[in-house]
PDB file of N, CA, C and O in Angstrom, chain B, residues numbered from 101:
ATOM      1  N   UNK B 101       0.826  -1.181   0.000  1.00  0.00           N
ATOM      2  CA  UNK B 101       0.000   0.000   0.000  1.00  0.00           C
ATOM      3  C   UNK B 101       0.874   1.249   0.000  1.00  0.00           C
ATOM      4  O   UNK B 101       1.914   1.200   0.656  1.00  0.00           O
ATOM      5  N   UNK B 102       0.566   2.362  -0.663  1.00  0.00           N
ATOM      6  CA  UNK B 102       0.980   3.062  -1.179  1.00  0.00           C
ATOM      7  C   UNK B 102       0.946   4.500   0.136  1.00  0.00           C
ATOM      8  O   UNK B 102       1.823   5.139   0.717  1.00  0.00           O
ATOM      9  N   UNK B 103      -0.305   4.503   0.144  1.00  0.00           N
ATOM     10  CA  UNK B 103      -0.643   5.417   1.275  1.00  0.00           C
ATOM     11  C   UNK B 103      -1.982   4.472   2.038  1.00  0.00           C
ATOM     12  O   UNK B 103      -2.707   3.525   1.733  1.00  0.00           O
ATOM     13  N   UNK B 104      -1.728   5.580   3.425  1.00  0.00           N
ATOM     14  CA  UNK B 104      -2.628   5.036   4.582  1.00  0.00           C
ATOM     15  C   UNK B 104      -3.179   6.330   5.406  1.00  0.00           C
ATOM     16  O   UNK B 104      -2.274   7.104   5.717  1.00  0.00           O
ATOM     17  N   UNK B 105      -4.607   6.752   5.857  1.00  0.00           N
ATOM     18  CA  UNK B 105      -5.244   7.560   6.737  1.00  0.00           C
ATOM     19  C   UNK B 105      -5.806   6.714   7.938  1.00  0.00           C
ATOM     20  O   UNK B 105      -6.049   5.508   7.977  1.00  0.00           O
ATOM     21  N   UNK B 106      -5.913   7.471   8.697  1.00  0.00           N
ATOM     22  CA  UNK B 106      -6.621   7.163  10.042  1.00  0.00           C
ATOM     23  C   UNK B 106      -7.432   8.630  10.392  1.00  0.00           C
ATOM     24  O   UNK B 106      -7.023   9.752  10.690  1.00  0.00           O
ATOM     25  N   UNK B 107      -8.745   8.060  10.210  1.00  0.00           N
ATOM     26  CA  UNK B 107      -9.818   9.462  10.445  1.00  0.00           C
ATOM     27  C   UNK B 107     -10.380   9.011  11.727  1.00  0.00           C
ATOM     28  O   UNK B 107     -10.251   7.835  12.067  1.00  0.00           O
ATOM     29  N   UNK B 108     -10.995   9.868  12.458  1.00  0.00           N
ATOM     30  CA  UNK B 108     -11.598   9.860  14.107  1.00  0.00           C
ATOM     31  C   UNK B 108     -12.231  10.864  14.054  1.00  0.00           C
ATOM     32  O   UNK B 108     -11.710  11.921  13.698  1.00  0.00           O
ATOM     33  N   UNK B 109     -13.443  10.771  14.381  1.00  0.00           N
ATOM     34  CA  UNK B 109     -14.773  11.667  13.951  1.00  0.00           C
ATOM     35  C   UNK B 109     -15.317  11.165  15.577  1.00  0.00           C
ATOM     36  O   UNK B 109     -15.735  10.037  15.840  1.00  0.00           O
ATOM     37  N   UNK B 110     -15.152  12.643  16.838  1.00  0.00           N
ATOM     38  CA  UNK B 110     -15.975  12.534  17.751  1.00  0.00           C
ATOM     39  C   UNK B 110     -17.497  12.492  17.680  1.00  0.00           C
ATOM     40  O   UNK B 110     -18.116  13.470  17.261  1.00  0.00           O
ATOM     41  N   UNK B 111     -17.955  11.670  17.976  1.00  0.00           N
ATOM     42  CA  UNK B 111     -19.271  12.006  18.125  1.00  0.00           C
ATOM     43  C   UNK B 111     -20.402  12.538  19.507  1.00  0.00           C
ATOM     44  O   UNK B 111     -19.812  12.653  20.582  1.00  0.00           O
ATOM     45  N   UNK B 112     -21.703  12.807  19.530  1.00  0.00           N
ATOM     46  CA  UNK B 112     -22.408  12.638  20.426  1.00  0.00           C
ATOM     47  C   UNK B 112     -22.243  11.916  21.614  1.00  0.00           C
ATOM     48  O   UNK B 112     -22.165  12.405  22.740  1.00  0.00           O
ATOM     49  N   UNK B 113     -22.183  10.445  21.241  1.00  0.00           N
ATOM     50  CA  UNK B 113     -23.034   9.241  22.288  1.00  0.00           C
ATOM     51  C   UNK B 113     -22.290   8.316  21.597  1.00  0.00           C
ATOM     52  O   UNK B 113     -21.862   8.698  20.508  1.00  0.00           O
ATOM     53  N   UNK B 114     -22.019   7.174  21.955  1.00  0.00           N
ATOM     54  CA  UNK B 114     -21.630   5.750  21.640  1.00  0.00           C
ATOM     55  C   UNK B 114     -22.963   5.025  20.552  1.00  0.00           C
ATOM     56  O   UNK B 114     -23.019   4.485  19.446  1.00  0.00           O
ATOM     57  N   UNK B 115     -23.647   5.302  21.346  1.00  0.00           N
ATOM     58  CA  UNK B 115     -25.265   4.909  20.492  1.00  0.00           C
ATOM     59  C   UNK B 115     -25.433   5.770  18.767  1.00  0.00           C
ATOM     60  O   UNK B 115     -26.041   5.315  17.798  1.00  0.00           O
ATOM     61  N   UNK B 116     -24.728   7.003  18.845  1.00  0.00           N
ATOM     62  CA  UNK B 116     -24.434   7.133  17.705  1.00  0.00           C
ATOM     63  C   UNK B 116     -23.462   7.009  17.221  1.00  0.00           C
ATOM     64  O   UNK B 116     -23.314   7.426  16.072  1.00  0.00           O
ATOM     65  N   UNK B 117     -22.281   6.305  17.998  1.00  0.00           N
ATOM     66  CA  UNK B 117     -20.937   5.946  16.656  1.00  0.00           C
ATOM     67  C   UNK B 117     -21.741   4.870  16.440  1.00  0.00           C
ATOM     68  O   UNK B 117     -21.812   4.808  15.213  1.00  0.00           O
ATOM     69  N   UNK B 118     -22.625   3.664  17.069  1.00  0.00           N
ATOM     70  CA  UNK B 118     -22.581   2.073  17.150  1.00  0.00           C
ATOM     71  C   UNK B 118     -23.435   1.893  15.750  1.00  0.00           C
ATOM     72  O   UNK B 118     -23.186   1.019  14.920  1.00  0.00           O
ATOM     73  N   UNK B 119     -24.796   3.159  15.599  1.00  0.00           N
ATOM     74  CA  UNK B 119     -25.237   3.487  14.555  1.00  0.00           C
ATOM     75  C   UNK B 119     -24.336   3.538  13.130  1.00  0.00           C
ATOM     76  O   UNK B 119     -24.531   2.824  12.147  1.00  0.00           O
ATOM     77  N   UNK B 120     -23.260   4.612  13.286  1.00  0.00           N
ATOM     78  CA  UNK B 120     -22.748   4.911  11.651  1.00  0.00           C
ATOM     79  C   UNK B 120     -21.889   3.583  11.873  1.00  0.00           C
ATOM     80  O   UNK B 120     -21.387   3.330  10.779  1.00  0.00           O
ATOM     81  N   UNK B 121     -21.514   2.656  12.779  1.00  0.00           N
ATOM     82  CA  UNK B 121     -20.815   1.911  12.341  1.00  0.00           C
ATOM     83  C   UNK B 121     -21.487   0.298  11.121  1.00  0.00           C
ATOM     84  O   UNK B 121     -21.098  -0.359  10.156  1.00  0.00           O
ATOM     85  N   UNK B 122     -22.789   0.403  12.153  1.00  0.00           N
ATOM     86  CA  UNK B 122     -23.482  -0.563  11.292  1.00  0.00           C
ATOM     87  C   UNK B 122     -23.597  -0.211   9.932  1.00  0.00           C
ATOM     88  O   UNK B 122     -23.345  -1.027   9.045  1.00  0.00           O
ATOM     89  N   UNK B 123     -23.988   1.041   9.683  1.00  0.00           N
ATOM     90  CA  UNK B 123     -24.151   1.698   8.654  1.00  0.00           C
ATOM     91  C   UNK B 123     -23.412   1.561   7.726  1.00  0.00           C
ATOM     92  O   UNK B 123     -23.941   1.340   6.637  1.00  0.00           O
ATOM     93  N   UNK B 124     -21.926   1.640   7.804  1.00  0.00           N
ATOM     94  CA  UNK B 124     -20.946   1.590   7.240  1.00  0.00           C
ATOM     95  C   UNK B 124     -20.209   0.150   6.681  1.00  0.00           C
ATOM     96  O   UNK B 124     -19.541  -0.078   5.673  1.00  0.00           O
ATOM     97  N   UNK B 125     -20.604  -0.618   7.699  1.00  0.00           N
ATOM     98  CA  UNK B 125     -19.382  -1.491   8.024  1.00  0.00           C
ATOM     99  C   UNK B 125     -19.886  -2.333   6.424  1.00  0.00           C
ATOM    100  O   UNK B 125     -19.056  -3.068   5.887  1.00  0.00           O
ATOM    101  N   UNK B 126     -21.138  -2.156   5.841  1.00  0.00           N
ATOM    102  CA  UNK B 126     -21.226  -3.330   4.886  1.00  0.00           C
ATOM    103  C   UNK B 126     -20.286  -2.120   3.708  1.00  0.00           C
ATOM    104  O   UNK B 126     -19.557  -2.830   3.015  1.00  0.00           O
ATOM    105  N   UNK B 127     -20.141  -0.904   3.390  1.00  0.00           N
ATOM    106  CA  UNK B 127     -19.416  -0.571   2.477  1.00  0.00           C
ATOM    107  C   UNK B 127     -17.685  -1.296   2.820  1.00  0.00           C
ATOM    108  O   UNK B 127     -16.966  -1.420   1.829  1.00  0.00           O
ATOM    109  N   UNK B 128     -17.210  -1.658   3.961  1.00  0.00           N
ATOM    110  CA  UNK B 128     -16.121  -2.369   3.932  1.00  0.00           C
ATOM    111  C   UNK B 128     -15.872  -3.443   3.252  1.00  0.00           C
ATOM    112  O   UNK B 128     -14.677  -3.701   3.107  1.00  0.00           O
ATOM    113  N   UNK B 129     -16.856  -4.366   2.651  1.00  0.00           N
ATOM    114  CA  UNK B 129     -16.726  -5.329   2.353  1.00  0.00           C
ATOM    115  C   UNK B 129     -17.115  -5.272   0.892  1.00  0.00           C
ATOM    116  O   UNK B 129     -17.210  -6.365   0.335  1.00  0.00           O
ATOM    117  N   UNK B 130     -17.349  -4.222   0.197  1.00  0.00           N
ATOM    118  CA  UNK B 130     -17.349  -3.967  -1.102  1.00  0.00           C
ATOM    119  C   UNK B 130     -17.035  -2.284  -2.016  1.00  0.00           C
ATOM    120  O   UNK B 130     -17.292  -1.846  -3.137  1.00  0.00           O
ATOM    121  N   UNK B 131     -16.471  -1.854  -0.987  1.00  0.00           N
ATOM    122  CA  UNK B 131     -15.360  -0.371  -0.728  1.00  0.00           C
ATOM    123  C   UNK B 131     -15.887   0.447  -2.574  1.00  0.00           C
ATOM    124  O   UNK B 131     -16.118  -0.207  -3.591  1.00  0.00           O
ATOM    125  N   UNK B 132     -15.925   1.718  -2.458  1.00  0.00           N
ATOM    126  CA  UNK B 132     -15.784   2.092  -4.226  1.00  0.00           C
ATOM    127  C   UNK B 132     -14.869   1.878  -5.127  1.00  0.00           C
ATOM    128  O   UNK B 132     -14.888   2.286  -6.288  1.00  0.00           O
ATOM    129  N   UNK B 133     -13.760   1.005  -4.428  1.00  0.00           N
ATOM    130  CA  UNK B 133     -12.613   0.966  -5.429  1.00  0.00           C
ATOM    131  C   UNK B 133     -12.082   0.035  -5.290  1.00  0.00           C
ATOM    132  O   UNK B 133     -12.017  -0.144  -4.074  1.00  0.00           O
ATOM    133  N   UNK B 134     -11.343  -1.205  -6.096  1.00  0.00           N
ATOM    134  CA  UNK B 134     -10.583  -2.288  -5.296  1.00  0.00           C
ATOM    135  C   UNK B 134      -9.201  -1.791  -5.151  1.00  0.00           C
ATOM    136  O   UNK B 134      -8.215  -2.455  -4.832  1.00  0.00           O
ATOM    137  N   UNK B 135      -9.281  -0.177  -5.507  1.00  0.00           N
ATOM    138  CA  UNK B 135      -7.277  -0.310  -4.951  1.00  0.00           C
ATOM    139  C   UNK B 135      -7.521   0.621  -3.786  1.00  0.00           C
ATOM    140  O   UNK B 135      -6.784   1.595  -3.634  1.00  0.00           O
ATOM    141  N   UNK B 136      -8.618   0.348  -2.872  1.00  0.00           N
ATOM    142  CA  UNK B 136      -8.600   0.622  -1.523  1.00  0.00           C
ATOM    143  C   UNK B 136      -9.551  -0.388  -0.511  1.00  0.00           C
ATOM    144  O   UNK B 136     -10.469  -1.174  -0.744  1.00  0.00           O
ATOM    145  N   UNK B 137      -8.886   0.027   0.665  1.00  0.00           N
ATOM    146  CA  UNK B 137      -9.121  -1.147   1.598  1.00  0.00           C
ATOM    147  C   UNK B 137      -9.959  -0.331   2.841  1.00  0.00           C
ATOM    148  O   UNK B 137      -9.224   0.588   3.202  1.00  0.00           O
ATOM    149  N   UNK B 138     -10.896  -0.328   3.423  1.00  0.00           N
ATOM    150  CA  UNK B 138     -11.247   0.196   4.767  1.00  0.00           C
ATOM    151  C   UNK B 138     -11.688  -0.511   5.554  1.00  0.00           C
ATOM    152  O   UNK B 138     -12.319  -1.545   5.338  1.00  0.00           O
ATOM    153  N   UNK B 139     -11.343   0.070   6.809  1.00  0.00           N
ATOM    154  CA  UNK B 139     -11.920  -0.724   7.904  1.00  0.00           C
ATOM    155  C   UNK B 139     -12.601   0.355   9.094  1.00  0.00           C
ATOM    156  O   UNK B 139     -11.914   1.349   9.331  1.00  0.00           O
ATOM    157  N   UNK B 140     -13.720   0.234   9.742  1.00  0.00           N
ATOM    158  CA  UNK B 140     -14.241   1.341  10.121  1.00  0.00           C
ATOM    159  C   UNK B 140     -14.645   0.594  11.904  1.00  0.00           C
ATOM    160  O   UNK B 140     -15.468  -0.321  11.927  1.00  0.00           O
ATOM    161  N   UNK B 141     -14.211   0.919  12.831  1.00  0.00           N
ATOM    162  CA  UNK B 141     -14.799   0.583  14.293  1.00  0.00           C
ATOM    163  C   UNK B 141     -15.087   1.880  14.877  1.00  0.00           C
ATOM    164  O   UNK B 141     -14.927   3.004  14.401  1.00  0.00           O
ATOM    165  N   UNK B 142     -15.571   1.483  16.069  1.00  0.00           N
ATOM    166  CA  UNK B 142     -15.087   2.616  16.989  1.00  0.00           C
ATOM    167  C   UNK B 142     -15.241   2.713  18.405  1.00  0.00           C
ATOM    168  O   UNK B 142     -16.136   2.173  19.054  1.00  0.00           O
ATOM    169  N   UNK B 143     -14.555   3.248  18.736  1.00  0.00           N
ATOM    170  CA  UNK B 143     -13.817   3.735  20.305  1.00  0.00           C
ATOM    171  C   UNK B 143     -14.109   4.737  21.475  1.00  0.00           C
ATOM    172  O   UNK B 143     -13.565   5.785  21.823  1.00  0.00           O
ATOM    173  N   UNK B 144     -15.279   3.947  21.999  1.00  0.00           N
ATOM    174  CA  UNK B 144     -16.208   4.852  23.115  1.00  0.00           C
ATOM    175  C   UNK B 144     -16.964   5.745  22.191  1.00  0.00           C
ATOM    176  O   UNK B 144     -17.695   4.999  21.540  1.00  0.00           O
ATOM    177  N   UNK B 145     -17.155   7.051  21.795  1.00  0.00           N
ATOM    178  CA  UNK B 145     -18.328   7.914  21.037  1.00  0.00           C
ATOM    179  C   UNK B 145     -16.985   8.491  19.812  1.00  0.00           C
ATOM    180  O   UNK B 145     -17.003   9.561  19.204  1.00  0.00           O
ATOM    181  N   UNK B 146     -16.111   7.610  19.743  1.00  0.00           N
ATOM    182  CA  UNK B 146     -15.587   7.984  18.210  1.00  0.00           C
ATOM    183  C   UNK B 146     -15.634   6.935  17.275  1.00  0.00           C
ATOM    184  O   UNK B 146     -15.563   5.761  17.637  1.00  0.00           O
ATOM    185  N   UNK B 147     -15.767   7.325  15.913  1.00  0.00           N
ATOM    186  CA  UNK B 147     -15.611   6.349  14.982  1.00  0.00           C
ATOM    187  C   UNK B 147     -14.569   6.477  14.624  1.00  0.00           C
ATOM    188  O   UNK B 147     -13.876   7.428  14.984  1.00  0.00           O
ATOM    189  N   UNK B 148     -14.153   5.541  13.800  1.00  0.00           N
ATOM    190  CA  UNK B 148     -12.503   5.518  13.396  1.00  0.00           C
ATOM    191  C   UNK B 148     -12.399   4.611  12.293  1.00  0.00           C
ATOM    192  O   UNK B 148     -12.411   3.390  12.452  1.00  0.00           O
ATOM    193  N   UNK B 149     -12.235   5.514  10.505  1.00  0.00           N
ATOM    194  CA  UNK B 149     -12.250   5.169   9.103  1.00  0.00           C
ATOM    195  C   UNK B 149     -10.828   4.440   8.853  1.00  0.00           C
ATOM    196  O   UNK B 149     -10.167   4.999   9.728  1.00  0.00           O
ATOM    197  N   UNK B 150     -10.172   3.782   8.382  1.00  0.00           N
ATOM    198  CA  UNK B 150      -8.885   3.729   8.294  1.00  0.00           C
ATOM    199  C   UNK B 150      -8.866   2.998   7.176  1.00  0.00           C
ATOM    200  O   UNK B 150      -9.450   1.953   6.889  1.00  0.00           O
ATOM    201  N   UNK B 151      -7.689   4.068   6.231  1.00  0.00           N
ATOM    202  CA  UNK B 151      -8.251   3.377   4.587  1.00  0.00           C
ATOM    203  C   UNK B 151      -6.450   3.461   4.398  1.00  0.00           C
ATOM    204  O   UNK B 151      -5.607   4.277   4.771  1.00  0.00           O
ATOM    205  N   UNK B 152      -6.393   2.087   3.574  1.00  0.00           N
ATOM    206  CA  UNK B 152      -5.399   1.929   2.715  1.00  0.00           C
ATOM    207  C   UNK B 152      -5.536   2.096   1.596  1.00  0.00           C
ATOM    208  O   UNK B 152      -6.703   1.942   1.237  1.00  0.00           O
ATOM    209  N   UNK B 153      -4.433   2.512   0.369  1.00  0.00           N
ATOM    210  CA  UNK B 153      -4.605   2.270  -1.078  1.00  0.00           C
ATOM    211  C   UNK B 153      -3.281   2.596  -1.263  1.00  0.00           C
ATOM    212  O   UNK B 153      -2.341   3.141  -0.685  1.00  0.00           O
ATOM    213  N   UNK B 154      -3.694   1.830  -2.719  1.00  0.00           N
ATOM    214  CA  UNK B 154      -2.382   1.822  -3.996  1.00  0.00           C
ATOM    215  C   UNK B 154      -1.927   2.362  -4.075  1.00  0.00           C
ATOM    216  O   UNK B 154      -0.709   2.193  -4.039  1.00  0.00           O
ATOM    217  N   UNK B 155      -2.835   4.205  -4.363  1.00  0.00           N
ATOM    218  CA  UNK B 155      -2.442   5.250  -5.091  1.00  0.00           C
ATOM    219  C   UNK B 155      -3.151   6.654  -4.355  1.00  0.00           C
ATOM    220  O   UNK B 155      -4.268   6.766  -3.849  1.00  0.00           O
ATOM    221  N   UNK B 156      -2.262   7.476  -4.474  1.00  0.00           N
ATOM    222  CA  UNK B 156      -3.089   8.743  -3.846  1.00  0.00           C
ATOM    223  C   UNK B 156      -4.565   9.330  -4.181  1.00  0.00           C
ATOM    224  O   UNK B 156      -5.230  10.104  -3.493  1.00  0.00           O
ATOM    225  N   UNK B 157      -4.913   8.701  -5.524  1.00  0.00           N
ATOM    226  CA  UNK B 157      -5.953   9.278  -6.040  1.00  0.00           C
ATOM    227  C   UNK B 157      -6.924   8.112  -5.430  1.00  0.00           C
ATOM    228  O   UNK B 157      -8.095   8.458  -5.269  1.00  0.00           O
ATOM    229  N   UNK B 158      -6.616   6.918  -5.111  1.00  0.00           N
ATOM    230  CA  UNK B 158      -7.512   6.339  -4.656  1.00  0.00           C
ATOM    231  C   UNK B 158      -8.045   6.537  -3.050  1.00  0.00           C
ATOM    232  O   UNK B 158      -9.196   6.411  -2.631  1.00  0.00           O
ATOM    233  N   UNK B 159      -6.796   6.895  -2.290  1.00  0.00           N
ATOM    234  CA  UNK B 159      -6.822   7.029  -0.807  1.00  0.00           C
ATOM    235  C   UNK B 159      -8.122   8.471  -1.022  1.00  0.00           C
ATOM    236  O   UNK B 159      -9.319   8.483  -0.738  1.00  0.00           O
ATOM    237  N   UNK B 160      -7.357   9.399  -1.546  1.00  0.00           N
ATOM    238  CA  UNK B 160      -8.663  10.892  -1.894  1.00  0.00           C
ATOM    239  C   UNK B 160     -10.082   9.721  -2.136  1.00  0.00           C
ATOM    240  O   UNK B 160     -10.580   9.339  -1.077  1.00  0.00           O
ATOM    241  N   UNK B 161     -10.466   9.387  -2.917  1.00  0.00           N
ATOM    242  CA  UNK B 161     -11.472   8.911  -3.336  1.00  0.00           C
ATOM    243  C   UNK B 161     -12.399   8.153  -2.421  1.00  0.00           C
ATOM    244  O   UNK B 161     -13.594   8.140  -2.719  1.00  0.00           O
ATOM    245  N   UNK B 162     -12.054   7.623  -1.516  1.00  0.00           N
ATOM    246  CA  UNK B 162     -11.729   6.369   0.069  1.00  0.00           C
ATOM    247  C   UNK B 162     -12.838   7.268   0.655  1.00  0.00           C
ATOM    248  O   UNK B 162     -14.064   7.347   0.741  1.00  0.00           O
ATOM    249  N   UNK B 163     -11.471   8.027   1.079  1.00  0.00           N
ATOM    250  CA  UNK B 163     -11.780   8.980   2.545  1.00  0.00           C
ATOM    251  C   UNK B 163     -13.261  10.030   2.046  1.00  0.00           C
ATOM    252  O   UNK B 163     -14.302  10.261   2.661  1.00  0.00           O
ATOM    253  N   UNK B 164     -12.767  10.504   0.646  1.00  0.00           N
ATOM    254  CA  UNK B 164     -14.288  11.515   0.203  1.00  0.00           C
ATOM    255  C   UNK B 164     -15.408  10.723   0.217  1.00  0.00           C
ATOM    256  O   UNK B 164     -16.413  11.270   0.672  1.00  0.00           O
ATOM    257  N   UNK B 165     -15.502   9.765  -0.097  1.00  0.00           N
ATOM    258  CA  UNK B 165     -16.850   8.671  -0.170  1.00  0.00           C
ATOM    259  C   UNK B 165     -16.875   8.252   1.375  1.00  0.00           C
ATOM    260  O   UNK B 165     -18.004   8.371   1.851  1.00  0.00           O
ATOM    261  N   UNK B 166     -16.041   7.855   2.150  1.00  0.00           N
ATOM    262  CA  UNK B 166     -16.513   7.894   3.440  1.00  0.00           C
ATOM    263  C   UNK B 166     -17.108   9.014   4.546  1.00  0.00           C
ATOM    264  O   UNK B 166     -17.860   8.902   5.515  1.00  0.00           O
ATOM    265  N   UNK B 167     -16.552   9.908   4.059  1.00  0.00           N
ATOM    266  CA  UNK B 167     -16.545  10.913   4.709  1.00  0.00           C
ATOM    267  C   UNK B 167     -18.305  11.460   4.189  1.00  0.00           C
ATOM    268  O   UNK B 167     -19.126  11.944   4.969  1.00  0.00           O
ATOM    269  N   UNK B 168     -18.430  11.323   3.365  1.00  0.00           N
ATOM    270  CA  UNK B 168     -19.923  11.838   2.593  1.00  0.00           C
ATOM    271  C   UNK B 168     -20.861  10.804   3.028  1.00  0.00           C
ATOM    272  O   UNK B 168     -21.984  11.288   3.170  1.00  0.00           O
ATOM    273  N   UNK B 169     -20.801   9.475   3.308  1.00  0.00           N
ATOM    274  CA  UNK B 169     -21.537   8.620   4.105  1.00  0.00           C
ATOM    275  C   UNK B 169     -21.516   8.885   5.318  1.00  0.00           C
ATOM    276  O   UNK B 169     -22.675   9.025   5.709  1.00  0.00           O
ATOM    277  N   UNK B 170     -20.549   9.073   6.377  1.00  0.00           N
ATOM    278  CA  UNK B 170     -20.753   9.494   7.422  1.00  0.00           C
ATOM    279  C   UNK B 170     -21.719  10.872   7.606  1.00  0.00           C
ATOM    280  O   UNK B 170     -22.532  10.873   8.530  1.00  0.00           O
ATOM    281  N   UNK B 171     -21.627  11.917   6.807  1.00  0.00           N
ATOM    282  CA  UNK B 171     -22.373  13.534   6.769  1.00  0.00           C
ATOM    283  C   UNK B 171     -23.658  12.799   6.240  1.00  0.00           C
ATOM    284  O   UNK B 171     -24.512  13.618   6.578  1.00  0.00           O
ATOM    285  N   UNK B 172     -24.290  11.849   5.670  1.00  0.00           N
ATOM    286  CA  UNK B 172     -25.057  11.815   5.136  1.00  0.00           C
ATOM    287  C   UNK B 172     -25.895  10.760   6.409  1.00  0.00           C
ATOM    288  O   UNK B 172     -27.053  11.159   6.535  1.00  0.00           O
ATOM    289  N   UNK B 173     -25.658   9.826   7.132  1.00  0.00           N
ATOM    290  CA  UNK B 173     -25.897   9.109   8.146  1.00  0.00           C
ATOM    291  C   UNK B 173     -25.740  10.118   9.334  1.00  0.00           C
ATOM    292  O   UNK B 173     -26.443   9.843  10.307  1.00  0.00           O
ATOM    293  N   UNK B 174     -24.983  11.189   9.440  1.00  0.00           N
ATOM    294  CA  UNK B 174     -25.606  12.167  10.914  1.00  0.00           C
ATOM    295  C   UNK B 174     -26.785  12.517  10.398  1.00  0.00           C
ATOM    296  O   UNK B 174     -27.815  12.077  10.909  1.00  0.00           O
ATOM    297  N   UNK B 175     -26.823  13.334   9.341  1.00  0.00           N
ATOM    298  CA  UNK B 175     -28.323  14.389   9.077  1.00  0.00           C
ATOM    299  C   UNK B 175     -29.395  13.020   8.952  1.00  0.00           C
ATOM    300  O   UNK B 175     -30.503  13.508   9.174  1.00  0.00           O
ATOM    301  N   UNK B 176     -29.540  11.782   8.740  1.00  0.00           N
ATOM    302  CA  UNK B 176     -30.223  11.034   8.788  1.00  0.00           C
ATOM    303  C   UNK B 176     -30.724  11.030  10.391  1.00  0.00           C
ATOM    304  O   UNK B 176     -31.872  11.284  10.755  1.00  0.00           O
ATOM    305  N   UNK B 177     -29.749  10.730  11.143  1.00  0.00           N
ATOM    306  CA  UNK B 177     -29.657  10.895  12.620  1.00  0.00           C
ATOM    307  C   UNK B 177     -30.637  11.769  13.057  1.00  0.00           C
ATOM    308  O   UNK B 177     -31.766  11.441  13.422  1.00  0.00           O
ATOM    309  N   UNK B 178     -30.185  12.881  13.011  1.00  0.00           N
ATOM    310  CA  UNK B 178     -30.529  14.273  13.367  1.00  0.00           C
ATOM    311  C   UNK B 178     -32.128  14.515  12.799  1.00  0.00           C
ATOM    312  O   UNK B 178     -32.846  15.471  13.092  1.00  0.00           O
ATOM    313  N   UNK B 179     -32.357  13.753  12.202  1.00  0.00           N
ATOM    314  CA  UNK B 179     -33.699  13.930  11.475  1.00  0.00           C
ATOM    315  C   UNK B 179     -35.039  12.987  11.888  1.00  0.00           C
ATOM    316  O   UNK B 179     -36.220  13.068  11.551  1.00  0.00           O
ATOM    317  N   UNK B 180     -34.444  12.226  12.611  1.00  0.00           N
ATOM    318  CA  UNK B 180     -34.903  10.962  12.937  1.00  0.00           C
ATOM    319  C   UNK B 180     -35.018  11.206  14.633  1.00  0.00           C
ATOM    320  O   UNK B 180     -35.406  10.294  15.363  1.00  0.00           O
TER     321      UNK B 180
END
């Protein structure tokens, strides 16, 4: 792997990391790209993205698509 991030996004409550994690965890297992890898848990009321890839343009690509699922699963939250 080419490059590697580690994102940590405080949240609210545990009850809402435990949320975006379910949420998430099935894009791990079929990611937008195969020259990236993620793995997403998290740690008391943080979540924590951690993406490998090939290539820089893929790691960008990773983290922007995760990062837009996570913003898109709070305002779901928040709405609910």
């Amino acid at each position: 792997m080419l490059g590697k991030s580690t994102i940590e996004i405080p949240l609210d409550s545990k009850k809402t990391a435990e949320l975006l994690l379910a949420a998430l965890s099935p894009e791990t297992k079929s990611g937008p790209s195969d020259r990236a890898t993620t793995s997403v848990s998290i740690r008391d009321s943080i979540l924590v993205i951690e993406v490998e890839a090939n290539d820089i343009t893929a790691l960008r690509a990773a983290i922007n698509s995760y990062l837009a699922w996570v913003s898109a699963c709070l305002r779901t939250v928040e709405l609910a």
